[in-house]
C-alpha positions as CSV (number, residue, x, y, z in Angstrom):
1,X,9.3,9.6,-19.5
2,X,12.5,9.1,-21.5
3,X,12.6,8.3,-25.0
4,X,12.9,4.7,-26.2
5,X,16.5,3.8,-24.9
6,X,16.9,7.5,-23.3
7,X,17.7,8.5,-20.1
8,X,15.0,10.7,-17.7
9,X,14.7,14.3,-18.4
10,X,14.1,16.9,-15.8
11,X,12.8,19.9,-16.9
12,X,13.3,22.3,-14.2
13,X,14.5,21.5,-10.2
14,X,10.9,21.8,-9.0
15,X,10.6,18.0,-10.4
16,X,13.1,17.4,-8.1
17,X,10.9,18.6,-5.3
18,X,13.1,22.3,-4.6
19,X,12.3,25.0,-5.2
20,X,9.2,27.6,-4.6
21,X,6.4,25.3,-3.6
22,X,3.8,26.9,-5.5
23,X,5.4,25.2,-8.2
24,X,4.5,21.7,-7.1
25,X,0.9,22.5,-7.6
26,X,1.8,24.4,-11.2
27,X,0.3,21.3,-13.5
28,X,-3.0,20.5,-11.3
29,X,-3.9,24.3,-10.9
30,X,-2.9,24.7,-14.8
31,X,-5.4,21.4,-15.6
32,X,-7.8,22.6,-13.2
33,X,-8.0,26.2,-15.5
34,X,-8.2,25.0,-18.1
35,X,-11.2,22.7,-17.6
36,X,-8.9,19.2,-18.1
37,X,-9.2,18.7,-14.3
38,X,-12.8,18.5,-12.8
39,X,-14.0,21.2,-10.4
40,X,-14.6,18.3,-7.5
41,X,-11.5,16.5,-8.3
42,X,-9.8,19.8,-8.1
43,X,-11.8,20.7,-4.7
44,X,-10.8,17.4,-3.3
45,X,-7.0,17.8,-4.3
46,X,-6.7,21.1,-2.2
47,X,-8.6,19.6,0.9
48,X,-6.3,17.2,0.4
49,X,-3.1,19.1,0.2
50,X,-4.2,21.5,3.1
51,X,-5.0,18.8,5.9
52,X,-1.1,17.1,5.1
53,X,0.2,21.1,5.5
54,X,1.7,20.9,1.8
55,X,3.6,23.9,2.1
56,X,2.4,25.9,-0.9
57,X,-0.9,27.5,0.1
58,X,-1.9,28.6,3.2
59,X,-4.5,26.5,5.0
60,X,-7.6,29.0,4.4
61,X,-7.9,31.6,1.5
62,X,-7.9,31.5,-2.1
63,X,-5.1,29.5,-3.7
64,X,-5.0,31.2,-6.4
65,X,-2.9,34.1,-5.0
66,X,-0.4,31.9,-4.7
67,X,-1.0,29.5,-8.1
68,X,-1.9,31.6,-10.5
69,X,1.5,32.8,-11.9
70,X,2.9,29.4,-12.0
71,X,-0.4,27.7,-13.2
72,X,-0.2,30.4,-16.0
73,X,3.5,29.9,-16.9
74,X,3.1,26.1,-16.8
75,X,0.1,26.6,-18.7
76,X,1.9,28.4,-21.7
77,X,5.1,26.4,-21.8
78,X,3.1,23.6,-22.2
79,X,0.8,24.8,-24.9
80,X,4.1,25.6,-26.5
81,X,5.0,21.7,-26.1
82,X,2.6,20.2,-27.7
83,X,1.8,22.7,-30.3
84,X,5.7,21.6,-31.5
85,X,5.2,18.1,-31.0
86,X,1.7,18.4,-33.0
87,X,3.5,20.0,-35.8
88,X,6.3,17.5,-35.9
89,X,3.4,14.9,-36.0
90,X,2.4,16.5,-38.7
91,X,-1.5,16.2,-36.5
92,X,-3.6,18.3,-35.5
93,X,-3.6,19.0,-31.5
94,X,-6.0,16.8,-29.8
95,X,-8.8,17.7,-27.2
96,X,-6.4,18.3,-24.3
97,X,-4.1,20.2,-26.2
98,X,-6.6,22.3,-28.1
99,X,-7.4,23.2,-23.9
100,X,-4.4,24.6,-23.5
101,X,-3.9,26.5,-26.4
102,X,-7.8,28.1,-25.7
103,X,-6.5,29.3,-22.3
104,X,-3.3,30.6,-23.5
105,X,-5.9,32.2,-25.6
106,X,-7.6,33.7,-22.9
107,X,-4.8,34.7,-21.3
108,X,-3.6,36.7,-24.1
109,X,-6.6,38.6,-24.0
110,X,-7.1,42.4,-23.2
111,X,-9.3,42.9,-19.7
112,X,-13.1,43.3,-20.7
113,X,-13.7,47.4,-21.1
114,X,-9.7,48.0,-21.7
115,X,-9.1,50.4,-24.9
């Protein structure tokens, strides 16, 4: 939302609804990983999405072939936001953002059994 007095900021043209689709569903599939968005909700959202035809995921199959690079970079470029606005706060990160962070986390980490 924009700043008291500001104008509206986009941050990238897939607000604008262009773009890849798979970046539409960026921010649910990145909640949904990281545990802010629960499993049935999640479930219900891509039932959802599939019987409309959204154009990002095909109607049978794992999503995540299609979500997981966006989920993942929407995912780190949002851990990177609020870690900055934490420490301009001078506050620790809350709940949510602590969420993000952990995935990025996990993320970061080697495969299990790679030297």
């Amino acid at each position: 939302h924009p700043a008291p007095d500001g104008p509206w900021r986009l941050i990238d043209v897939d607000d604008l609804g262009v773009g890849v689709p798979a970046w539409d569903l960026a921010r649910p599939a990145s909640w949904y990983a990281c545990g802010l968005l629960p499993a049935g909700e999640w479930q219900r959202f891509l039932r959802a999405y599939r019987t409309a035809r959204g154009p990002a995921l095909p109607a049978e199959g794992d999503p995540w072939a299609v979500l997981d690079v966006p989920a993942r970079a929407l995912t780190v470029q949002t851990a990177a936001r609020f870690v900055t606005k934490a420490a301009l706060a001078g506050r620790p990160l809350d709940e949510a953002e602590e969420a993000l962070v952990d995935a990025c986390d996990r993320m970061a980490a080697p495969p299990t059994g790679v030297p």
